[in-house]
C-alpha positions, -999 to 999 in steps of 0.1 A, spaced: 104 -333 -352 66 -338 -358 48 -370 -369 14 -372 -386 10 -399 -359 9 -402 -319 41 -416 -303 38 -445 -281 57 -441 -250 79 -467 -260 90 -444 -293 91 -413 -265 115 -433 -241 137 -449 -266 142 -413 -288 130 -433 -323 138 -411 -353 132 -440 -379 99 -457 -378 89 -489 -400 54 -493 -410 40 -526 -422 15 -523 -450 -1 -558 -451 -35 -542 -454 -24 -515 -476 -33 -488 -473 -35 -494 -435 -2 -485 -420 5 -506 -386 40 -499 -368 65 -524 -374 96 -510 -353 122 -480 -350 152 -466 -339 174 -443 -323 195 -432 -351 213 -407 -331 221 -437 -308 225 -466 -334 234 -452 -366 234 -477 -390 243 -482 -427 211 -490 -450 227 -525 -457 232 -528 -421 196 -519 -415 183 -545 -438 210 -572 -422 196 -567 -391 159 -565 -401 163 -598 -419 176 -612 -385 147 -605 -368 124 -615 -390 146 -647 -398 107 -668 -395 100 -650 -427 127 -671 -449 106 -672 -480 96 -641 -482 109 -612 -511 133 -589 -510 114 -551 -509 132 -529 -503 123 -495 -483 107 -464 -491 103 -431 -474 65 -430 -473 38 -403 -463 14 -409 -439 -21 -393 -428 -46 -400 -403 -82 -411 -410 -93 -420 -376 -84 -418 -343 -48 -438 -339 -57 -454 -373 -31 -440 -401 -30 -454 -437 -4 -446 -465 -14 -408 -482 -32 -417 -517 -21 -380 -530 18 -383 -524 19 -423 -510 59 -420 -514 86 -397 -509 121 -408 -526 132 -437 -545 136 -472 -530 162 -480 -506 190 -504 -524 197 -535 -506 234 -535 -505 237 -494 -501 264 -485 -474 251 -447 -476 236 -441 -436 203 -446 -429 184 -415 -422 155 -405 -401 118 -408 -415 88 -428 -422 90 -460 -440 70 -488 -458 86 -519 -477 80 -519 -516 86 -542 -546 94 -516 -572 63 -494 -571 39 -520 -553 34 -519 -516 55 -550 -499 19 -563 -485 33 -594 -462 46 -588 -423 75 -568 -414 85 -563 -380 61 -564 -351 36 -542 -335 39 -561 -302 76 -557 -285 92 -588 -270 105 -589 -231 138 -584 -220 158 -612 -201 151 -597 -168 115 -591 -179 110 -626 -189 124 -639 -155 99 -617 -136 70 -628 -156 79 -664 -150 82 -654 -114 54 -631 -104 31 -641 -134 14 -620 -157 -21 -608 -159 -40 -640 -174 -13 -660 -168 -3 -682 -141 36 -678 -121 56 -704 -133 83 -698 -108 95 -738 -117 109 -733 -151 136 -708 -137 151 -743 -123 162 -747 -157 185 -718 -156 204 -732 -123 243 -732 -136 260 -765 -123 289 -764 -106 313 -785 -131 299 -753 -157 313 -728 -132 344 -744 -130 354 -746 -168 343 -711 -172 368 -704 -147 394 -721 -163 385 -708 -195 381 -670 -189 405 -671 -159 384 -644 -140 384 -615 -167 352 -600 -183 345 -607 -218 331 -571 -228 357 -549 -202 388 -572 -195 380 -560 -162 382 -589 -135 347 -603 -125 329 -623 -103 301 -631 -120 293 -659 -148 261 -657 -167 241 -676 -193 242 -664 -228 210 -675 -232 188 -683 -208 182 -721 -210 145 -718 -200 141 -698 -231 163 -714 -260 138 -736 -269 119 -702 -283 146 -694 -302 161 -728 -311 130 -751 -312 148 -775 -328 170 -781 -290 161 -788 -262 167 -772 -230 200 -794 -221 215 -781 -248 217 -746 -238 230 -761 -202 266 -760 -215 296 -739 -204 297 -726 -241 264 -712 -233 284 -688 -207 304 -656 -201 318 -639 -175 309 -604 -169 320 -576 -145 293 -570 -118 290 -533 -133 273 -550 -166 255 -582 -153 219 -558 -149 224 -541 -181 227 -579 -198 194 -592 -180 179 -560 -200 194 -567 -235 212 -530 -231 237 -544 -255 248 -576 -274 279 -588 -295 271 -585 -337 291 -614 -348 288 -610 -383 304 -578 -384 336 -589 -366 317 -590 -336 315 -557 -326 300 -553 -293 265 -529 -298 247 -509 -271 213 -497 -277 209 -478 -247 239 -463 -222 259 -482 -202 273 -474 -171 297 -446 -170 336 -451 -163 332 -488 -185 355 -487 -213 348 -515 -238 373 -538 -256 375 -532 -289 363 -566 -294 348 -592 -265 363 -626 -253 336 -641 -269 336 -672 -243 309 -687 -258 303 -701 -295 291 -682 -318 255 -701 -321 246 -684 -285 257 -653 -296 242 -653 -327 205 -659 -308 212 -632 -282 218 -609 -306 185 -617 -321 166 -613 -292 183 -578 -284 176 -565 -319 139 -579 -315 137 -561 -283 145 -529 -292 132 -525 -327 101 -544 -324 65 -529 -308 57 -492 -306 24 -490 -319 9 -473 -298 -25 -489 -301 -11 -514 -283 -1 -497 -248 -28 -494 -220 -41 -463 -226 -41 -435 -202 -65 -419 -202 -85 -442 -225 -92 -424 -262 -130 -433 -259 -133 -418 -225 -114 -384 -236 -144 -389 -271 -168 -388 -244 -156 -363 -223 -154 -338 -249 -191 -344 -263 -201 -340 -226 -190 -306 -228 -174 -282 -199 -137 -292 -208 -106 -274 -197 -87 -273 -230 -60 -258 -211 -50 -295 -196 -17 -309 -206 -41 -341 -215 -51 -323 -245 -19 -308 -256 0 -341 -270 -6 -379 -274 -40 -393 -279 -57 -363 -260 -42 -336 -287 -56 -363 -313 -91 -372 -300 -92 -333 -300 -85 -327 -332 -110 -357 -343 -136 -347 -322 -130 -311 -338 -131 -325 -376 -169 -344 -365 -182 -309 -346 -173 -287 -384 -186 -319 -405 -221 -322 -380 -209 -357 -373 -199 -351 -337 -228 -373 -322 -213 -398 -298 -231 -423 -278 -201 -441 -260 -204 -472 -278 -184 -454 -307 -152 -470 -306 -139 -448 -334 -111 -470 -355 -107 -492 -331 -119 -523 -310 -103 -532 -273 -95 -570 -270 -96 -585 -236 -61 -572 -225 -72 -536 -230 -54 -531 -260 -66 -512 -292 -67 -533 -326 -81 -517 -356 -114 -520 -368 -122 -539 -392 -157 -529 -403 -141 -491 -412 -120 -484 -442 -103 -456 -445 -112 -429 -468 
């Protein structure tokens, strides 16, 4: 299916079919989220349950509800809601069990855009990713290799997980060797910032796991939905020859289940603007290139992504005798100090 927008790598990779756009400078449309529908199908009520869980900092804010919208492009990765045909369908009841289907949509209070945040253009680090980071470092940002300290499991912890799961994993019933945090104590406090660390150093903060699944839960590959009888969810596959229980040995309470699953559904849904990843190559260089003259068209560069649409933009200037292009034309866009493209405030779209 075609988009009247580029797909980030992270849409690409993760197979979205439903995108959510946030409108808080209507008619600017700024990626919110997605999913895999064919993966995580998901009731509309569902959908709104789980969005709500994300964006749980947002207490105060209304309830919109979602709309199929149409989108069109005005610059180059800059895309704001179509002023001809802004909406396609009616508004998506809250409490609907129909499925959620594939498409493009903005949040609405009756036929006013919802202009407040929704979702996140950024995407938030895995477990593993987290643990790395705090490792290795980050560009800009020192190694803190010293707050992993906090995530040393004390033996007398070990031991009553022992007792209390007697050596069979929570999500298999498979035996297992391994017993992990729920949470990561180092990083409760950015969930919970009402705790402190200790209070994530506790054996209900553990599981046990088979061996098989102890990388895919440093990833966030799946989590336990505790309000919905805690059913166990996967957002990506799991190793093959793992059947699952119908329901875990939860282990732990459901307080440190109830964060995890936040921080899987944030990882997956959130980011995806493609703005946002490092461009390669860089949409200003392509500009240039093509005003240089003597380009192979034929390149694969130029066929998808933000080659196919510099192209086309750089096609729309050349028929409207706008196609002048110094380098210091940054198009819709400005490039903060992490490389990343932000829209530009001093255009408005047309």
């Amino acid at each position: 299916m075609s988009y009247p927008f580029v797909l980030s790598q992270r849409s690409i990779f993760q197979g979205r079919d439903m995108f959510l756009f946030c409108l808080l400078e209507y008619p600017i449309a700024i990626m919110g989220g997605g999913w895999n529908l064919k993966h995580n199908g998901m009731t509309i009520k569902t959908f709104y349950r789980w969005l709500d869980i994300i964006d749980d900092h947002y207490g105060d804010r209304p309830n919109f509800e979602l709309r199929k919208i149409n989108l069109k492009r005005v610059d180059l990765l800059r895309y704001v809601v179509d002023d001809t045909t802004p909406v396609d369908g009616p508004p998506l009841p809250r409490d609907s069990v129909d499925p959620l289907l594939p498409g493009v949509y903005g949040p609405f209070l009756g036929d006013r855009p919802y202009m407040g945040q929704v979702g996140h253009r950024d995407r938030r680090s895995t477990f593993l990713e987290r643990e790395m980071q705090a490792q290795n470092g980050v560009p800009g940002l020192p190694a803190e290799p010293f707050v992993l300290l906090h995530n040393e499991m004390s033996q007398d912890i070990v031991d009553a997980a022992t007792r209390r799961d007697q050596g069979v994993c929570c999500i298999t019933g498979r035996a297992a060797t391994r017993i992990v945090w729920v949470i990561p104590p180092y990083l409760g406090c950015e969930l919970d910032q009402q705790s402190g660390t200790l209070s994530f150093q506790t054996v209900e903060n553990t599981i046990t796991l088979c061996t098989e699944l102890t990388g895919p839960f440093a990833e966030n590959i799946f989590s336990v939905d505790v309000e919905d009888d805690s059913r166990i969810v996967t957002f990506q596959s799991l190793p093959k020859a793992l059947p699952l229980l119908p329901r875990p040995r939860l282990g732990a309470v459901a307080r440190f289940w109830n964060l995890h699953f936040k921080w899987t559904l944030d990882v997956h849904f959130t980011g995806g603007d493609v703005s946002l990843e490092p461009p390669d190559p860089h949409p200003v260089l392509l500009m240039e290139e093509l005003a240089e003259g003597d380009v192979d068209l034929t390149e694969p560069k130029w066929q998808s992504g933000a080659g196919a649409e510099v192209l086309e933009e750089y096609m729309m200037r050349q028929a409207s005798g706008s196609v002048e292009f110094d380098g210091d034309d940054a198009g819709a866009f400005d490039e903060d100090d992490d490389g990343h493209l932000t829209p530009n405030s001093d255009q408005s779209p047309s």
